[in-house]
N, C-alpha and C positions, 0 to 999 in steps of 0.2 A: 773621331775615327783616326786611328793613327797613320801615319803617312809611311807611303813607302821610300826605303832607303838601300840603295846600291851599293857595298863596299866594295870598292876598285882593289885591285891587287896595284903593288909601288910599281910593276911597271911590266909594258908593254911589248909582246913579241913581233909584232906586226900592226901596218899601219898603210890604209888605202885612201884615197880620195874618192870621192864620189860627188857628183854635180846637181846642185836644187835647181829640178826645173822648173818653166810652170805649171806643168802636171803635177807638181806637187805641192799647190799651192791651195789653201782652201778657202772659205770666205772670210775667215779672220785675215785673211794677207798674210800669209805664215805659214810655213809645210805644217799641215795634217798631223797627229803625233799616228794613224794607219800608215801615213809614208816614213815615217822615222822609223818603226818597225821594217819596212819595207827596206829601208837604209841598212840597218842592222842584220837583215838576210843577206843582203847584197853583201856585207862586210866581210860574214861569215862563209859563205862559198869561197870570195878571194881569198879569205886567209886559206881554207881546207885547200882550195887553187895551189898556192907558191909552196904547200907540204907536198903535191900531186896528191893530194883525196878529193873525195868526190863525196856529197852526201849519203849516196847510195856505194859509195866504196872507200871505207877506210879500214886497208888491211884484214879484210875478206869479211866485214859486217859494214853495215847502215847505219845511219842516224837517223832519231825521230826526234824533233824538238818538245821537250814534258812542260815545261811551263818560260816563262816570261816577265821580268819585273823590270821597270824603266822609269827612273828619275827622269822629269822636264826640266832644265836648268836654262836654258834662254830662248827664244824664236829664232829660226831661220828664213832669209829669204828668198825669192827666185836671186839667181846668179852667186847665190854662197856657193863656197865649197866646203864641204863636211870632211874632213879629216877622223875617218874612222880607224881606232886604234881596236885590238884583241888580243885576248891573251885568256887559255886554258888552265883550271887549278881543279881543285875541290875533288877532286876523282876518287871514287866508290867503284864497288864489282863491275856496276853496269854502264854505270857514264859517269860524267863531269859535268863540268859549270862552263859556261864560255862567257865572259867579261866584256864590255864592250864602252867606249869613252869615245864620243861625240862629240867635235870643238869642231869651231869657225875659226875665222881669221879676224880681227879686226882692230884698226888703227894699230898694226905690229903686233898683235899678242893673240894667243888661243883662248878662245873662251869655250866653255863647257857648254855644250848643248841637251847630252844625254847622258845618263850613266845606267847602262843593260846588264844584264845578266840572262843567258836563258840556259838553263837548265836540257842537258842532251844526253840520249840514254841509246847506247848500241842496239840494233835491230838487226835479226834477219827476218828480211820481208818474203822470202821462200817459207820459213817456217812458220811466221808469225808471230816468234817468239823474242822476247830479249835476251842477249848475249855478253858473256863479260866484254870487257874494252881490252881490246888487245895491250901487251904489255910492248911492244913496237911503237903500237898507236899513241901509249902514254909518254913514250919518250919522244917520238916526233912534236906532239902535240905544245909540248911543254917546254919544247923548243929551245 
């Protein structure tokens, strides 16, 4: 079966931290790769956060997240810190792609934890319909 692979865009708009707790530790001694997802939502609200959007408000439509692919590239531990980076491309009528690059810290250097991509498509949840992506929203986005 062939394995999945993330292509990262050269570089990144936005970049948050986020804390492994023990809640997100599983019985391998290791966060969960459900919390790595988890991590990755989190990522994505702050980035839509420092644009002021909101999942359910970006420039008079919503977001629904259509799919999800995530390279594992190392373990995390309780008391890492994830240095989540993002950054928007790929953009078609109705959505884009949002990127996403997971690194730790360790002994002075970043090391790679995740590489995401999920896939986001404009909604209006009034109508139930999908919506193009605003042409505002494409330039904020892309930052």
């Amino acid at each position: 079966m062939a394995r999945i692979k993330v292509a990262l865009p050269p570089a990144f708009s936005f970049t948050c931290t986020i804390p492994v707790r023990v809640t997100d530790i599983n019985y391998g001694g290791h966060a969960g790769n459900d919390r790595l997802l988890g991590m990755i939502h989190e990522a994505r609200v702050q980035f839509l956060d420092q644009l002021g959007y909101a999942e359910f408000a970006v420039e008079g439509t919503g977001l629904i997240m259509t799919d999800v692919a995530m390279e594992f590239k190392n373990e995390v531990f309780r008391g890492d810190t994830i240095f989540a980076s993002v950054a928007a491309g790929d953009f078609h009528r109705v959505g884009f792609d949002l990127y996403y690059l997971l690194e730790k810290e360790a002994a002075g250097k970043k090391i790679p934890v995740v590489y995401a991509k999920t896939g986001m498509i404009c909604f209006d949840y009034t109508l139930k319909k999908m919506m193009a992506v605003p042409e505002a929203a494409v330039k904020r986005l892309q930052g």
